[in-house]
C-alpha positions in Angstrom: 0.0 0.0 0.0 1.5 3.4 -1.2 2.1 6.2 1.8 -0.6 8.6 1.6 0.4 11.7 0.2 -0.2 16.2 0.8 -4.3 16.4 0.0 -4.7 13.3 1.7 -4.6 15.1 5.2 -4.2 18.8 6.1 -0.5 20.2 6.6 -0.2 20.4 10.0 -0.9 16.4 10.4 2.2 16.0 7.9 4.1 16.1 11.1 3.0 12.4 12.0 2.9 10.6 8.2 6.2 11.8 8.3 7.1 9.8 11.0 5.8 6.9 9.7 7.5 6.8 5.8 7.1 2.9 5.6 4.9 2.0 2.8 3.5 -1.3 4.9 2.3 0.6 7.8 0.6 -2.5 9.4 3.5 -4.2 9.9 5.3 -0.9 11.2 2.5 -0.7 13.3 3.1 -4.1 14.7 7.1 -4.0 14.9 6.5 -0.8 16.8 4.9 -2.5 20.2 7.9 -3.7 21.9 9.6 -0.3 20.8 6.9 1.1 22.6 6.6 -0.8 25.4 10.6 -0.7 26.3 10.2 2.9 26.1 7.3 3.8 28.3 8.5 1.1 30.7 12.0 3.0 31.6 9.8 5.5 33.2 7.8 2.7 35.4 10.1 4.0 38.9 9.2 7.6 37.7 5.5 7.9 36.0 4.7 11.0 37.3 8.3 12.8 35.7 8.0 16.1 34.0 10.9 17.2 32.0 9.7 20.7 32.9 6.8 22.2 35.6 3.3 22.0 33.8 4.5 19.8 31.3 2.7 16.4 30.8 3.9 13.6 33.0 4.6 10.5 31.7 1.2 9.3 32.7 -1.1 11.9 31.2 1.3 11.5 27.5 0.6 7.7 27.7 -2.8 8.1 28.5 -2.9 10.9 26.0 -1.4 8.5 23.3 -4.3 6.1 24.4 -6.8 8.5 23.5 -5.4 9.6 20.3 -5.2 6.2 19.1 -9.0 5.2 19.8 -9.9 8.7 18.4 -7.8 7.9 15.3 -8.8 4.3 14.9 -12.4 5.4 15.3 -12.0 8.1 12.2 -10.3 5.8 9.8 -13.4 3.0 10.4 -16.4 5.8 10.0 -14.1 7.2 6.7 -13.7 3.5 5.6 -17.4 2.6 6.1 -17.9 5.6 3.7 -20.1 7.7 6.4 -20.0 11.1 5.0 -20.9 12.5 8.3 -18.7 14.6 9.4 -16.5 14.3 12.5 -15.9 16.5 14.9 -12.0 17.6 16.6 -11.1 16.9 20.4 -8.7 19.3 22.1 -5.7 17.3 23.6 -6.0 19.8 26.7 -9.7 19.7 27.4 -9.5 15.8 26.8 -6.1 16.1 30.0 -8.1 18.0 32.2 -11.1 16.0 32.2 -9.1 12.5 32.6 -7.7 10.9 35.7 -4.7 9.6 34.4 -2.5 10.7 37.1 -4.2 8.2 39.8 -3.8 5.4 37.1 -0.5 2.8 37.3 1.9 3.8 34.3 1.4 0.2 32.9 -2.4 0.1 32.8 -2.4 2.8 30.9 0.4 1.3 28.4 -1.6 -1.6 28.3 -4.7 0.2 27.7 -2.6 2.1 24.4 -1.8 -1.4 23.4 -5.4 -2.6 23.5 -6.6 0.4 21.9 -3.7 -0.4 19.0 -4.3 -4.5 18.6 -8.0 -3.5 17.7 -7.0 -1.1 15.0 -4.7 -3.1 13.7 -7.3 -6.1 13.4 -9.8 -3.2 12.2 -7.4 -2.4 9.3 -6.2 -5.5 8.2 -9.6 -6.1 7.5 -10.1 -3.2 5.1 -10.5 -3.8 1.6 -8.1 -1.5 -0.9 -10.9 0.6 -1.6 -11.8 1.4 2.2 -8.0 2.7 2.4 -8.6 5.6 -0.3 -12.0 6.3 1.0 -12.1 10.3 2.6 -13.9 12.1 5.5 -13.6 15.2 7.4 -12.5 15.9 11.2 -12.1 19.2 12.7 -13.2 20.4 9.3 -10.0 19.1 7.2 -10.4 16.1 4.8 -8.2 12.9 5.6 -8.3 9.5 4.2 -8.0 5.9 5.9 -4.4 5.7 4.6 -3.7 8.8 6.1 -5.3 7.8 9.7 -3.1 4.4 10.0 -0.1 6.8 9.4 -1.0 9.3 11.3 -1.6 6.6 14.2 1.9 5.0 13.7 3.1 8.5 13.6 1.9 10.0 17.1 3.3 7.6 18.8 6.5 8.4 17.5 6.3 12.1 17.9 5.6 11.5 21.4 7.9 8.7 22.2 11.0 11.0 20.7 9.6 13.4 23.1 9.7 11.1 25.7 13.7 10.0 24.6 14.7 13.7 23.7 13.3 15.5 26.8 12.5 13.1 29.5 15.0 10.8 29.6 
């Protein structure tokens, strides 16, 4: 399956495709769980670090990627089911405040990301060719499935070379 490419998602999600270049996102997708897991994990004596005061803990980002991903996964199966409904945006912020993640262990909430990541990857290998082109709109910008699986594969990068760059 080719990489989605610029119209296929607005600019400021080109951030996260381009994080994930691998034309076979599903198995990047799958490779990526141990990286994942290793990562998050080096942080299970210190969940609650900040690399800086009102920064997200470690916690609140992997509970954060959690919610991205079910967001995500949930756009690329309306988009593939060819609803033309459009969807509306979440503010990462609001979505912090209202959640509890701080009183949550550090590896519930990994394993919550994983579950929320095994069924999205089940959901997508399920598509058919067609589903993967099909396009919707969220927060008022068009994306396609393609560009939702790379985008998923993607976030979890940007925020785990957070986590390596600032908080290690």
């Amino acid at each position: 399956m080719a990489r989605p490419q610029p119209g296929e998602y607005p600019p400021f999600y080109a951030r996260y495709v381009d994080l994930a270049p691998e034309d076979d996102v599903l198995a990047a997708i799958q490779a990526q769980a141990a990286v994942t897991e290793q990562q998050i994990l080096q942080f299970a004596d210190r969940p609650d670090h900040r690399y800086t005061p009102g920064k997200w803990s470690v916690r609140q980002i992997t509970g954060h990627m959690a919610d991205t991903e079910r967001v995500f996964g949930f756009r690329a199966l309306w988009f593939a089911r060819a609803d033309a409904s459009p969807l509306p945006g979440f503010e990462q912020d609001d979505w912090m405040a209202a959640s509890d993640f701080e009183t949550q262990p550090l590896a519930e909430l990994l394993a919550g990301f994983q579950a929320a990541r095994t069924n999205n990857l089940y959901m997508l290998r399920q598509l058919s060719p067609d589903a993967w082109e099909r396009r919707g709109l969220a927060n008022g910008h068009p994306f396609t499935v393609r560009a939702y699986a790379h985008g998923m594969l993607g976030h979890e990068r940007a925020h785990l070379n957070v986590l390596a760059e600032k908080y290690s």
